[in-house]
Each structure stands twice: as C-alpha cells, then as structure tokens.
PDB file of N, CA, C and O in Angstrom:
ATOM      1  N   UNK A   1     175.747 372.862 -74.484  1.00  0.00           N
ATOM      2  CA  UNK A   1     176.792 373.598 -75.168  1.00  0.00           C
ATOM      3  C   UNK A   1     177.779 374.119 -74.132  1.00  0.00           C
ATOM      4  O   UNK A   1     177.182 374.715 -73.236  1.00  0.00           O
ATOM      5  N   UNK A   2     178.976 374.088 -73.984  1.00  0.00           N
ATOM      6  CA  UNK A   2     180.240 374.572 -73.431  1.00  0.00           C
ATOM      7  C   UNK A   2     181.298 375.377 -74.507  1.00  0.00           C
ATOM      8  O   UNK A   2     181.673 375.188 -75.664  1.00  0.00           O
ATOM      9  N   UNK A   3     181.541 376.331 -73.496  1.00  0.00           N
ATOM     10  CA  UNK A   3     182.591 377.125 -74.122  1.00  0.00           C
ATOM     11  C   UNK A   3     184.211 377.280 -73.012  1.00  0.00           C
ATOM     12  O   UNK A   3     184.288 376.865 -71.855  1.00  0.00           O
ATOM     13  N   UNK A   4     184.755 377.619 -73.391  1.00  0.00           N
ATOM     14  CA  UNK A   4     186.483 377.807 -72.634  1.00  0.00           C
ATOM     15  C   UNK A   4     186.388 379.190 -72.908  1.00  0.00           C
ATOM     16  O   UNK A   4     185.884 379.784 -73.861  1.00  0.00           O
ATOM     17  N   UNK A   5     187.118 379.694 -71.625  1.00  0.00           N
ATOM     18  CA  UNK A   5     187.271 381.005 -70.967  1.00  0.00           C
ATOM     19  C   UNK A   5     188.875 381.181 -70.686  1.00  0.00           C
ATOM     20  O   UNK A   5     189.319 380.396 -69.849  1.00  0.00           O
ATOM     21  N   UNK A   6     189.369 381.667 -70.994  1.00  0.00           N
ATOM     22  CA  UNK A   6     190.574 382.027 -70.519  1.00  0.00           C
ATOM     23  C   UNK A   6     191.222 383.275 -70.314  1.00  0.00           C
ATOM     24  O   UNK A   6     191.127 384.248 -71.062  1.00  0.00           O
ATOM     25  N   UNK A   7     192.156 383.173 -68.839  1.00  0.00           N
ATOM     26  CA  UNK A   7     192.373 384.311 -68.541  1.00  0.00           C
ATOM     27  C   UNK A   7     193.773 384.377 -68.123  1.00  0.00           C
ATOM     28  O   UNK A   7     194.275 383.620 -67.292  1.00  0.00           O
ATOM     29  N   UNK A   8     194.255 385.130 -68.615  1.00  0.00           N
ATOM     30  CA  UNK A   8     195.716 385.575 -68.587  1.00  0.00           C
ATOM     31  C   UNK A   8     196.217 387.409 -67.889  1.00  0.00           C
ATOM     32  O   UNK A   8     195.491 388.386 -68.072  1.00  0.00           O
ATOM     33  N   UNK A   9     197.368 387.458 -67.234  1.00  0.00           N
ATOM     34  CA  UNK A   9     197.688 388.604 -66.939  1.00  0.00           C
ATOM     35  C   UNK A   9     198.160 388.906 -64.923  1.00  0.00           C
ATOM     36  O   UNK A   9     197.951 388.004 -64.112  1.00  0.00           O
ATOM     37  N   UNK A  10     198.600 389.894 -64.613  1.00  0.00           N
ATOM     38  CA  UNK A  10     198.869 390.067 -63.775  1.00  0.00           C
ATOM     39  C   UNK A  10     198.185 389.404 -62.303  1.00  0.00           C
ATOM     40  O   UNK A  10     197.055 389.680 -61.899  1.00  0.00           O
ATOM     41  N   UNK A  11     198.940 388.678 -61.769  1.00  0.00           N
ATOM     42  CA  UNK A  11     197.948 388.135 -60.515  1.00  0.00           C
ATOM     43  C   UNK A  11     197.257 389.525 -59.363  1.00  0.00           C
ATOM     44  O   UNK A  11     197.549 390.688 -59.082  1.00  0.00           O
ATOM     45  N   UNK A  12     196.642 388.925 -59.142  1.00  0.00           N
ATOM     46  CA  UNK A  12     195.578 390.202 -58.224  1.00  0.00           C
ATOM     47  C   UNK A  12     194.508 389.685 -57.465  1.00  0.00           C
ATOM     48  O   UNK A  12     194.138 388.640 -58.000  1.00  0.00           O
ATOM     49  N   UNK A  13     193.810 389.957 -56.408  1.00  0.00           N
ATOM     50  CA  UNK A  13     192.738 389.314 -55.789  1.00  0.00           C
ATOM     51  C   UNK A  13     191.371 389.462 -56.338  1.00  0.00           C
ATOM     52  O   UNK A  13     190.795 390.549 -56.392  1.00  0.00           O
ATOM     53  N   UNK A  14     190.932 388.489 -56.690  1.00  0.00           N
ATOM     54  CA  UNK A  14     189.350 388.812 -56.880  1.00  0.00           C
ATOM     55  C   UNK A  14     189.442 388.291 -58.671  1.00  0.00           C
ATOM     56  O   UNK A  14     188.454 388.646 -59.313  1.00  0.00           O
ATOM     57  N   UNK A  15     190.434 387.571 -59.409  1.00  0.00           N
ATOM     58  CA  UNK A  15     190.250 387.353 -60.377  1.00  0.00           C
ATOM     59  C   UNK A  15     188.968 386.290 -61.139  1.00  0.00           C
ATOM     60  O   UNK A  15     188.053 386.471 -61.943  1.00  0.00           O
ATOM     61  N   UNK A  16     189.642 384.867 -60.185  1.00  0.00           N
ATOM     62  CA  UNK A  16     188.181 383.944 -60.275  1.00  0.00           C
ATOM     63  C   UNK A  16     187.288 384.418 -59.822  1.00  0.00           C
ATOM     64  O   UNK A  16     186.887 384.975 -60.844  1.00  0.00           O
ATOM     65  N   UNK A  17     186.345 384.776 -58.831  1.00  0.00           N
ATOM     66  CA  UNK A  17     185.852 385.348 -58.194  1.00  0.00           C
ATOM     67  C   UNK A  17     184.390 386.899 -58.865  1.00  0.00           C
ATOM     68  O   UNK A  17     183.321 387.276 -58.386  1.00  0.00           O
ATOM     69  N   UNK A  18     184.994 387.211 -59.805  1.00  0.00           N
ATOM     70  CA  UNK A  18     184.738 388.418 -60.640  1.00  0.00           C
ATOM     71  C   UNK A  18     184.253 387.696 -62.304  1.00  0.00           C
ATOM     72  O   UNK A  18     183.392 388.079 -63.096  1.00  0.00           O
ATOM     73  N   UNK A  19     185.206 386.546 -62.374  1.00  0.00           N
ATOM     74  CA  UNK A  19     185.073 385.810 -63.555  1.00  0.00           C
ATOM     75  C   UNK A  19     183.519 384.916 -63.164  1.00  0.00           C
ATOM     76  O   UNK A  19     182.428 385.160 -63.680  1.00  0.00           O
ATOM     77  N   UNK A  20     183.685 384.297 -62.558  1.00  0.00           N
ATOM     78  CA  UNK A  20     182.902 383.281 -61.645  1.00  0.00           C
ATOM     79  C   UNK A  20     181.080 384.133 -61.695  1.00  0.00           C
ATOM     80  O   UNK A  20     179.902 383.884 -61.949  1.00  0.00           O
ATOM     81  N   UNK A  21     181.852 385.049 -61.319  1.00  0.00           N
ATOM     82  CA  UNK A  21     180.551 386.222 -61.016  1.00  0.00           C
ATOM     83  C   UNK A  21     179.537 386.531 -62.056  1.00  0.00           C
ATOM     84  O   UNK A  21     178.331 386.417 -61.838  1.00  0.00           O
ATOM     85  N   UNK A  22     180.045 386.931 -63.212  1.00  0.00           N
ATOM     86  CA  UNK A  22     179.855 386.975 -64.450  1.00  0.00           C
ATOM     87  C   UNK A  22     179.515 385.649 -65.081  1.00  0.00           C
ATOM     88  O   UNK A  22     178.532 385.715 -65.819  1.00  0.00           O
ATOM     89  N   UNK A  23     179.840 384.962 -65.022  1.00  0.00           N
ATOM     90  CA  UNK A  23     178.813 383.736 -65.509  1.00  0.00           C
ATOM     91  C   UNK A  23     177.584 383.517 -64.972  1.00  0.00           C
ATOM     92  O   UNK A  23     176.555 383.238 -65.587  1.00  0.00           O
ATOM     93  N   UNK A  24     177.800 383.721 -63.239  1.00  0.00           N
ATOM     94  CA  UNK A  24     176.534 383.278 -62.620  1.00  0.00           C
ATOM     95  C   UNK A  24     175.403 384.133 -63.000  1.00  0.00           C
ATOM     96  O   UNK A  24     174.220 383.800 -62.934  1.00  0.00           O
ATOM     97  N   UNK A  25     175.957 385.502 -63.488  1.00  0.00           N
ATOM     98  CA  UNK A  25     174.792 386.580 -63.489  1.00  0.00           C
ATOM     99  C   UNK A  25     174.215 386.123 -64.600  1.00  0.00           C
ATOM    100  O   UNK A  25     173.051 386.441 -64.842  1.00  0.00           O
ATOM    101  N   UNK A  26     174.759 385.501 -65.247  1.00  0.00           N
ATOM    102  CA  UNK A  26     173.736 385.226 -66.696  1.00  0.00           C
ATOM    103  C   UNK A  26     173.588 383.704 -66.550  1.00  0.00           C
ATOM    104  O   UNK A  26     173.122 383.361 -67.636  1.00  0.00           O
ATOM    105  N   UNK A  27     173.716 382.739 -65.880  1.00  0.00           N
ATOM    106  CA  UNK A  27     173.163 381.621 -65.632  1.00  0.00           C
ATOM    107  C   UNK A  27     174.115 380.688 -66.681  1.00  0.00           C
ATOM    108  O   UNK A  27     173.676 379.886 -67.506  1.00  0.00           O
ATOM    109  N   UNK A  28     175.497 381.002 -66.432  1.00  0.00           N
ATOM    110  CA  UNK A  28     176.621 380.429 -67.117  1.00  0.00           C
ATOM    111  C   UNK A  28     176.997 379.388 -65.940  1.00  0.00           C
ATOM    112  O   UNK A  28     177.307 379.892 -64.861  1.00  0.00           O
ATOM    113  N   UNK A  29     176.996 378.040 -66.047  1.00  0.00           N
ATOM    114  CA  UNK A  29     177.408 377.165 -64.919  1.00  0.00           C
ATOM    115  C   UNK A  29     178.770 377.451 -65.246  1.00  0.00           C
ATOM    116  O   UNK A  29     178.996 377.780 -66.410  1.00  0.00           O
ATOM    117  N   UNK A  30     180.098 377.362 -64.114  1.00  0.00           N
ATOM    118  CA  UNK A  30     181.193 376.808 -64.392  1.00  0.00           C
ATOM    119  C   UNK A  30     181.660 375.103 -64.226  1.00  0.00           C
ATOM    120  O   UNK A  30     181.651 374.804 -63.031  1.00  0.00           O
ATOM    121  N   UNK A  31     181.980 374.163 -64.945  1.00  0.00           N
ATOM    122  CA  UNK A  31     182.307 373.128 -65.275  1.00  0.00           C
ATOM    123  C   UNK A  31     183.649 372.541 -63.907  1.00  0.00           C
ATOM    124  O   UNK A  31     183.674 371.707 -63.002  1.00  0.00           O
ATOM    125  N   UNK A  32     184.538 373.511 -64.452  1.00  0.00           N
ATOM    126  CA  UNK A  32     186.213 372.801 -64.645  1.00  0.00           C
ATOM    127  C   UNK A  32     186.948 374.111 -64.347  1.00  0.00           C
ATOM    128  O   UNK A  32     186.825 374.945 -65.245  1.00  0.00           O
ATOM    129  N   UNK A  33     187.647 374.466 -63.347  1.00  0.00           N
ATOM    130  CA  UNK A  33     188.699 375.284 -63.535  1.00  0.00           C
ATOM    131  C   UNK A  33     190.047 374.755 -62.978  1.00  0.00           C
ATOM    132  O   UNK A  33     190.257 373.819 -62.206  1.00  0.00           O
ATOM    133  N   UNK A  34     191.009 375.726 -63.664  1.00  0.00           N
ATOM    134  CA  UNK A  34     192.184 375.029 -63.815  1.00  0.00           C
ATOM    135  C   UNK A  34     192.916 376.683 -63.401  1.00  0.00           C
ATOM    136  O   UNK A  34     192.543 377.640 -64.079  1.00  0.00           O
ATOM    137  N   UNK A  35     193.784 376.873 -62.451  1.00  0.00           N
ATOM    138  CA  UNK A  35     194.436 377.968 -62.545  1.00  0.00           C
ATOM    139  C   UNK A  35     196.059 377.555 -62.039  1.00  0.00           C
ATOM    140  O   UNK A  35     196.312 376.536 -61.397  1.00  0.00           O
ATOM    141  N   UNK A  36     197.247 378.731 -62.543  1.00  0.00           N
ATOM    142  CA  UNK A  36     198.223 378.367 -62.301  1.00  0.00           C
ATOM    143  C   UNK A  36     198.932 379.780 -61.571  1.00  0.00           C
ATOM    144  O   UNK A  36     198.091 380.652 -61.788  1.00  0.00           O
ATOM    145  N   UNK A  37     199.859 380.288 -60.958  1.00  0.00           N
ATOM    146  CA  UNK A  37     200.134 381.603 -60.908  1.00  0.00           C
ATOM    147  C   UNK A  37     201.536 381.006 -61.156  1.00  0.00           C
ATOM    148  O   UNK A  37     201.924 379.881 -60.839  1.00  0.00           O
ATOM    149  N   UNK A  38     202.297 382.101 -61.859  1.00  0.00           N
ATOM    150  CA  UNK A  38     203.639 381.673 -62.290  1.00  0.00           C
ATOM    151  C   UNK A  38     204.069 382.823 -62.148  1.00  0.00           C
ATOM    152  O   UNK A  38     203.683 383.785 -62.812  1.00  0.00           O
ATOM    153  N   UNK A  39     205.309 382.870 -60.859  1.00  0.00           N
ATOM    154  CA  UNK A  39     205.804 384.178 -60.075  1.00  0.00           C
ATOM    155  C   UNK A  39     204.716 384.929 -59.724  1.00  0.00           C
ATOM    156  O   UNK A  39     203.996 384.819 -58.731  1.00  0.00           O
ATOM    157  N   UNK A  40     204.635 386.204 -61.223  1.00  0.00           N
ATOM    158  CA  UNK A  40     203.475 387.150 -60.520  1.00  0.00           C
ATOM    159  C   UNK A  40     202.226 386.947 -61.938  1.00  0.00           C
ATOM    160  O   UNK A  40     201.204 387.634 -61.936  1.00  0.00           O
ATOM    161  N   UNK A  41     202.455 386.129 -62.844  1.00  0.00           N
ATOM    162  CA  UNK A  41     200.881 385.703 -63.719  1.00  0.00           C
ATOM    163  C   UNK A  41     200.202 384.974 -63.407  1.00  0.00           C
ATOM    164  O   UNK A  41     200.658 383.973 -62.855  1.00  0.00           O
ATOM    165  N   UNK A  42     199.224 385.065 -63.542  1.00  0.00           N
ATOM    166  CA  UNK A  42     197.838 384.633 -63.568  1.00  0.00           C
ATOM    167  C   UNK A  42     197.322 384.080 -65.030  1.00  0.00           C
ATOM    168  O   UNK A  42     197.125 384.757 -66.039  1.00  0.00           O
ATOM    169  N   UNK A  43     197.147 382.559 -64.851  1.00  0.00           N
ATOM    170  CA  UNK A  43     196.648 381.810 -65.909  1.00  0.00           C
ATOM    171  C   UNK A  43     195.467 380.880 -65.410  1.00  0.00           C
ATOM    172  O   UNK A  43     195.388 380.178 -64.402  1.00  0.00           O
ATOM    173  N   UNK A  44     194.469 381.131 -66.567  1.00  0.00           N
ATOM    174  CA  UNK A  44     193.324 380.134 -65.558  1.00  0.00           C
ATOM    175  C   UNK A  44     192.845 380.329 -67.082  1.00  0.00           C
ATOM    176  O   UNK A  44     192.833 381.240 -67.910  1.00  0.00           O
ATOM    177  N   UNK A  45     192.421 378.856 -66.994  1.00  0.00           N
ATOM    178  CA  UNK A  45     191.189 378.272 -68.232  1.00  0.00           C
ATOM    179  C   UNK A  45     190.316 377.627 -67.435  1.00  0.00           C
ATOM    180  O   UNK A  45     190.595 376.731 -66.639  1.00  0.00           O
ATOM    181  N   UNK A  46     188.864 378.262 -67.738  1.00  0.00           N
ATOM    182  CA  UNK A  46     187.469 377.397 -67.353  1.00  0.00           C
ATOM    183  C   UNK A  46     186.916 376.805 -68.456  1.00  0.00           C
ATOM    184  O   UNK A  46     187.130 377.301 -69.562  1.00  0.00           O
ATOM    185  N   UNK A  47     185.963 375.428 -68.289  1.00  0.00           N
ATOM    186  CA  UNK A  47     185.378 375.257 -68.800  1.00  0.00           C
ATOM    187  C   UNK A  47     183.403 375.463 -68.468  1.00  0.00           C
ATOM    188  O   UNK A  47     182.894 375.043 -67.429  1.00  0.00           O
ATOM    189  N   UNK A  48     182.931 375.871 -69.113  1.00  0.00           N
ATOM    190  CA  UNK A  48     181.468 376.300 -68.922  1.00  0.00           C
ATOM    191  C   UNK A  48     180.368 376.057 -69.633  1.00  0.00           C
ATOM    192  O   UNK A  48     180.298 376.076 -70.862  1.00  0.00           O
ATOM    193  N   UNK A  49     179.217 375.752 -68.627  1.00  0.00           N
ATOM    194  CA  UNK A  49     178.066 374.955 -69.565  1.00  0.00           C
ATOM    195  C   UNK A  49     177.523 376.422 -70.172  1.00  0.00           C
ATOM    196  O   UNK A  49     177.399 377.128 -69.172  1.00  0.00           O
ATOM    197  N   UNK A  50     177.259 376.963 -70.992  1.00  0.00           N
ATOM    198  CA  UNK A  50     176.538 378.267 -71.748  1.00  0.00           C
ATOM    199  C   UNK A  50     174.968 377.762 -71.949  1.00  0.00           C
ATOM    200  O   UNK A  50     174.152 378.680 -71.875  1.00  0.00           O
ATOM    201  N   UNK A  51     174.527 376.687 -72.146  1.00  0.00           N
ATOM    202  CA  UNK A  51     173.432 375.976 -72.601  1.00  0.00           C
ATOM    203  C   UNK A  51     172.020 376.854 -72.147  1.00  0.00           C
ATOM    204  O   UNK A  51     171.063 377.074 -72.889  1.00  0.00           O
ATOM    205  N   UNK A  52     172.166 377.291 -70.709  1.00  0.00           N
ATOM    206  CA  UNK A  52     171.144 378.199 -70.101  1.00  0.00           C
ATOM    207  C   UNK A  52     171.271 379.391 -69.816  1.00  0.00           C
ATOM    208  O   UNK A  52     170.588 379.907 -68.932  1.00  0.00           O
ATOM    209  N   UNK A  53     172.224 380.091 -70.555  1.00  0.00           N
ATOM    210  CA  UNK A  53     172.604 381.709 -70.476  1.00  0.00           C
ATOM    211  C   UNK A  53     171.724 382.320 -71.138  1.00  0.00           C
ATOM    212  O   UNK A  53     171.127 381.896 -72.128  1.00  0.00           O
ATOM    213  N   UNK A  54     171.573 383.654 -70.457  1.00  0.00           N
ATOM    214  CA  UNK A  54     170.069 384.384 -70.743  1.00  0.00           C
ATOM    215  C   UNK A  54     170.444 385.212 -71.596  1.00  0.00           C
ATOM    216  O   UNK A  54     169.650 386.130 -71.805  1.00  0.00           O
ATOM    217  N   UNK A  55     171.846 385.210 -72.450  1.00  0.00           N
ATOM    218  CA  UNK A  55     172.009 386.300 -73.298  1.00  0.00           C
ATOM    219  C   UNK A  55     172.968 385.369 -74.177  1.00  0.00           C
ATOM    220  O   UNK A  55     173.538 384.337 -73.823  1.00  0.00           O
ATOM    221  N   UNK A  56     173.002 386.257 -75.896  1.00  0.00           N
ATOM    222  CA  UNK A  56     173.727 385.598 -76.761  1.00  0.00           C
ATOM    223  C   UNK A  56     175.292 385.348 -75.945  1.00  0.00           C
ATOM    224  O   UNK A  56     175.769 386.032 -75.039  1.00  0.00           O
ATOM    225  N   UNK A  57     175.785 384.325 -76.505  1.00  0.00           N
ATOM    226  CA  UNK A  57     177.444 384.096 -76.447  1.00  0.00           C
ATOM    227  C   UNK A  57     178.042 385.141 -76.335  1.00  0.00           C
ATOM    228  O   UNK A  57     178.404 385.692 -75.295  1.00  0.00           O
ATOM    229  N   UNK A  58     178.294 385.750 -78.317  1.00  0.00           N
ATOM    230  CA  UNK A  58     179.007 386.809 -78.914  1.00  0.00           C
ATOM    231  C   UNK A  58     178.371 387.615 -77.481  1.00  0.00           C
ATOM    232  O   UNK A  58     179.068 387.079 -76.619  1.00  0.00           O
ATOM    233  N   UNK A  59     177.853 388.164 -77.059  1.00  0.00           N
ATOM    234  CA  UNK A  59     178.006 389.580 -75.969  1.00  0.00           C
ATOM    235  C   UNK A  59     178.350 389.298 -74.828  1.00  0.00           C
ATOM    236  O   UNK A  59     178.969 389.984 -74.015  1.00  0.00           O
ATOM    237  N   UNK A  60     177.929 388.220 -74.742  1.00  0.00           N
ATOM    238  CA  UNK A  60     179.075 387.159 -73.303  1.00  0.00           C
ATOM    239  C   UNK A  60     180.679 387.462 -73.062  1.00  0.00           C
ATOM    240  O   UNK A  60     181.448 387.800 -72.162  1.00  0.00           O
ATOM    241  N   UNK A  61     180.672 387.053 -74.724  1.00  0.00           N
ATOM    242  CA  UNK A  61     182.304 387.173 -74.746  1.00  0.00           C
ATOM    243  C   UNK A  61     183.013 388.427 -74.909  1.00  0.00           C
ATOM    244  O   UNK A  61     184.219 388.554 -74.698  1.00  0.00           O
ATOM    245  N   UNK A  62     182.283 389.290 -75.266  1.00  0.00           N
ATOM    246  CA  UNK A  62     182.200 391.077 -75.223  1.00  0.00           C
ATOM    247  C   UNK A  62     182.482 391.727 -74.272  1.00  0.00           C
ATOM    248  O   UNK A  62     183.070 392.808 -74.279  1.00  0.00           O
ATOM    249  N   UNK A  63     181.975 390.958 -73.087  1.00  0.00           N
ATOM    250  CA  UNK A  63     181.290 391.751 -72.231  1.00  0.00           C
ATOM    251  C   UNK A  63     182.554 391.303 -70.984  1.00  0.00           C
ATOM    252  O   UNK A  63     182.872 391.982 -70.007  1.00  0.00           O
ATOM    253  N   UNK A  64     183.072 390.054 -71.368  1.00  0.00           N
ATOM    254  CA  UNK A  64     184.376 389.240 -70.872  1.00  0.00           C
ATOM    255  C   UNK A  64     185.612 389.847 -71.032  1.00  0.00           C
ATOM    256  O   UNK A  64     186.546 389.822 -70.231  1.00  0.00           O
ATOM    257  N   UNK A  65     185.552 390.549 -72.415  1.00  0.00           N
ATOM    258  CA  UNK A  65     186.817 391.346 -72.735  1.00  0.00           C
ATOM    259  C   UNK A  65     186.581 392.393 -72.084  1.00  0.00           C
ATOM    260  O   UNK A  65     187.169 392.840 -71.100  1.00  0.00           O
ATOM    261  N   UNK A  66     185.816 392.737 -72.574  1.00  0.00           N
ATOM    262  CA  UNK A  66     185.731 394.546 -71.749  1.00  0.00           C
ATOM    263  C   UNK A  66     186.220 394.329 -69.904  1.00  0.00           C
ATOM    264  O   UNK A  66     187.083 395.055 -69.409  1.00  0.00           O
ATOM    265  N   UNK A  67     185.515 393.252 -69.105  1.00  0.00           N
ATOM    266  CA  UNK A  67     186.046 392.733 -67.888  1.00  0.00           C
ATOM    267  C   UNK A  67     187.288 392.580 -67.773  1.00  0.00           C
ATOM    268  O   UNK A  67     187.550 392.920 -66.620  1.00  0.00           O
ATOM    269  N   UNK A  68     188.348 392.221 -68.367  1.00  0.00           N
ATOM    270  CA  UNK A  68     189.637 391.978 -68.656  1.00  0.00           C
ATOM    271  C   UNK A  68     190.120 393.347 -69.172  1.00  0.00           C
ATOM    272  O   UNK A  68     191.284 393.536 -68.819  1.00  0.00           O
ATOM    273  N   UNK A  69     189.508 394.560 -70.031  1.00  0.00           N
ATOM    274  CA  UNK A  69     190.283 395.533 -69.762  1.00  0.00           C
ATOM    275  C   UNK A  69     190.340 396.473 -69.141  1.00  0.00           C
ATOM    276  O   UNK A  69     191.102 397.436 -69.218  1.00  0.00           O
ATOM    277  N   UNK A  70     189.081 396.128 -68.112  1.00  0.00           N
ATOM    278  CA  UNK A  70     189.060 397.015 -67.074  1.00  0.00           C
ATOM    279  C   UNK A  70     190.080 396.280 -65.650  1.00  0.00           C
ATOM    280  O   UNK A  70     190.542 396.957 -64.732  1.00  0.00           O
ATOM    281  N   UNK A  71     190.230 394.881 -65.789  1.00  0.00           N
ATOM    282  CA  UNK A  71     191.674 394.503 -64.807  1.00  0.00           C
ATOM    283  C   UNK A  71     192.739 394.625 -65.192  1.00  0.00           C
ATOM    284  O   UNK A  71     193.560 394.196 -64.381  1.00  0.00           O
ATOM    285  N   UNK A  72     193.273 395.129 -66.323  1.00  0.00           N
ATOM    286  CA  UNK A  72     194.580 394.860 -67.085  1.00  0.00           C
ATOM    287  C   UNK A  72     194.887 393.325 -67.535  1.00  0.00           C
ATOM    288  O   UNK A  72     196.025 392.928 -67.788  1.00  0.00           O
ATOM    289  N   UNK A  73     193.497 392.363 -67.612  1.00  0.00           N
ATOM    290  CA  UNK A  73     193.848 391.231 -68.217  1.00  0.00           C
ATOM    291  C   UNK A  73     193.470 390.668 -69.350  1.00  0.00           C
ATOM    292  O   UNK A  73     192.388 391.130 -69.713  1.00  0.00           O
ATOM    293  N   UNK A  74     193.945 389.779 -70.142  1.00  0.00           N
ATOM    294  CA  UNK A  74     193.387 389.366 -71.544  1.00  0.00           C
ATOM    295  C   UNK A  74     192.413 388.106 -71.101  1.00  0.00           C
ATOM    296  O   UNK A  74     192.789 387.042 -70.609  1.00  0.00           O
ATOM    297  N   UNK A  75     191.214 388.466 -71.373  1.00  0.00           N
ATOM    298  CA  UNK A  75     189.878 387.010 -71.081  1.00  0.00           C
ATOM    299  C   UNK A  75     189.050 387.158 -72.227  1.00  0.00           C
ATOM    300  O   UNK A  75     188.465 388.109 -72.745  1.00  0.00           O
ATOM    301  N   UNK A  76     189.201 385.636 -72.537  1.00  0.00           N
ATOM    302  CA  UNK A  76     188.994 385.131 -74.023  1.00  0.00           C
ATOM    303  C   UNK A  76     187.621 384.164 -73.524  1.00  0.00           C
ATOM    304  O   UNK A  76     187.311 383.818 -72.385  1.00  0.00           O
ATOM    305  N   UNK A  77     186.964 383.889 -74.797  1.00  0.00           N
ATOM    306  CA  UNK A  77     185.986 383.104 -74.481  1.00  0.00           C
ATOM    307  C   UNK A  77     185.567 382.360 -75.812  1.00  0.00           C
ATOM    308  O   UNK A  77     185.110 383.026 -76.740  1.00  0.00           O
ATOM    309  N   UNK A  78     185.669 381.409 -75.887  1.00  0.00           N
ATOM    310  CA  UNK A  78     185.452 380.441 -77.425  1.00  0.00           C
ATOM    311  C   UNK A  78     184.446 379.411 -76.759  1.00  0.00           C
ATOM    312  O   UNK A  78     184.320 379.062 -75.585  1.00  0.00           O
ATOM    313  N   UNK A  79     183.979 379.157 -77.563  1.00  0.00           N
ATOM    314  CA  UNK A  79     182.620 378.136 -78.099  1.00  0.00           C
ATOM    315  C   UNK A  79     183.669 377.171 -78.258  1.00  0.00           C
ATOM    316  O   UNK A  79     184.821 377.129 -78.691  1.00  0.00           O
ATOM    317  N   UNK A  80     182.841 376.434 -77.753  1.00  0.00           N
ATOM    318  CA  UNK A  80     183.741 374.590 -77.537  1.00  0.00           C
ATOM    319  C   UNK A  80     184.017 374.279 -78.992  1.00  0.00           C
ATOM    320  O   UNK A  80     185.205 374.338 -79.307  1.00  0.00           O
ATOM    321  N   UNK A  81     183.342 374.029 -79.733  1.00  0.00           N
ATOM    322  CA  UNK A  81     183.189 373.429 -80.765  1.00  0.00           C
ATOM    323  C   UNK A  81     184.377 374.596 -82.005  1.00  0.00           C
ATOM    324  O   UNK A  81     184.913 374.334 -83.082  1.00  0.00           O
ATOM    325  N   UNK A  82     184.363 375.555 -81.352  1.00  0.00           N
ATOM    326  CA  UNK A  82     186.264 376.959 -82.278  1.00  0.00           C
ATOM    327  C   UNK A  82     186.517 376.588 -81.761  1.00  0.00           C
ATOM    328  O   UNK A  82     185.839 377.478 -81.247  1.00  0.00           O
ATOM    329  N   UNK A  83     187.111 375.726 -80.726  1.00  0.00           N
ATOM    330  CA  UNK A  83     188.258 375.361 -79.762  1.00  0.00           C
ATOM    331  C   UNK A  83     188.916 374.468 -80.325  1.00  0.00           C
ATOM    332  O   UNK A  83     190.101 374.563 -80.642  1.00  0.00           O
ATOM    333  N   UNK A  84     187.955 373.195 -80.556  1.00  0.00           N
ATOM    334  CA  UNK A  84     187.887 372.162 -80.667  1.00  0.00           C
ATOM    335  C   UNK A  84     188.276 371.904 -82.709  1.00  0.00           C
ATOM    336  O   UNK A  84     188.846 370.951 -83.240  1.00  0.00           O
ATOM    337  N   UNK A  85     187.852 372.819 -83.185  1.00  0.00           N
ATOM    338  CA  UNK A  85     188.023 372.786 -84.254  1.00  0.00           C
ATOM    339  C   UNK A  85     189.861 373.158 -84.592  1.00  0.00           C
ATOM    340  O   UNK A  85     190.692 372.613 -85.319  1.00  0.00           O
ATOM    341  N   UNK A  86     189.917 374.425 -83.593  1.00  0.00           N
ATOM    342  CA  UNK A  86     191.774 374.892 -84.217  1.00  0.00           C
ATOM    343  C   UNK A  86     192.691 374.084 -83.579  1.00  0.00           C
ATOM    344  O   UNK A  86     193.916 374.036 -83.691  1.00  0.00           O
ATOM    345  N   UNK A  87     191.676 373.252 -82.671  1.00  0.00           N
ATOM    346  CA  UNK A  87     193.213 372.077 -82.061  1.00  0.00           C
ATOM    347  C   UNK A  87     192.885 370.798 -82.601  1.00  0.00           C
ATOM    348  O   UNK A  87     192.897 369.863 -81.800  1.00  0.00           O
ATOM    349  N   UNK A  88     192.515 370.492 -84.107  1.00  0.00           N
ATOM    350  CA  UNK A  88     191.930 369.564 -85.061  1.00  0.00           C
ATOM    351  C   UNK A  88     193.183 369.847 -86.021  1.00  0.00           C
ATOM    352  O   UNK A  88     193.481 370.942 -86.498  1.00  0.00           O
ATOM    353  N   UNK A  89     194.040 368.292 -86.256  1.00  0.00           N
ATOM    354  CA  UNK A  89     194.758 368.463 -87.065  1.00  0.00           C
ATOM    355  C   UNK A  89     194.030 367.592 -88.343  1.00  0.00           C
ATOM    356  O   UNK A  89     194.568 367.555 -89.450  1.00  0.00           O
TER     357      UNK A  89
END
C-alpha cells in the first residue's frame, strides 16, 4: 500500500529531513521524492510505501498536519488509491 504526501509553504531548512523523519519513525519507507522551490516556496510530493507502518494511516496523516502547523506548512497525506480515485475521470 502507498500513499502521497505533500508539502507546501515557506522554504526553510530541515523540511525533507523532518518529513523523512516521521515516516522512518513509524517504519513508513519513502518511495519517490520530487521537490521544487519556487523563489521562496517549498513544494515537494513523496511517494510512500505505508504497508509496514506501526500505526493506523488516519493518525499518520494527523500527526503530518499537526507537523506542518507547527512549521507554518500545509502537509497532506492521501492513500494512493483517494488519489488515484479524484484524478479518475
């Protein structure tokens, strides 16, 4: 099972890094990352194996936001298969 992570908002040091971190602690592989900085944003979508994470998704992705509002950034986290479904025409 894979899910997409995305993270948006002010560039700053330690973004992947903190993201990255947080997967490993729960045994979230990262796949695929993709980041862009545009002037001063910060855009990065991962892709991630979830398959062996030691805790539900839903608090994964909880626990992702709350991480993002403690940087001032928006980090999203969808299940492959909601991803995959809203970009289904």
């Amino acid at each position: 099972m894979r899910a997409v992570i995305t993270v948006i908002g002010k560039d700053m040091v330690g973004i992947l890094a903190k993201v990255a971190a947080d997967c490993s602690e729960h045994n979230i592989n990262v796949l695929e990352v993709t980041q862009s900085i545009l002037q001063d944003m910060f855009a990065m979508i991962m892709m991630v194996d979830i398959s062996k994470s030691d805790i539900p998704f839903t608090k994964f992705a909880e626990m992702l936001q709350k991480r993002g509002e403690e940087m001032g950034l928006s980090i999203h986290a969808m299940h492959e298969d909601i991803f995959n479904a809203m970009h289904t025409i």
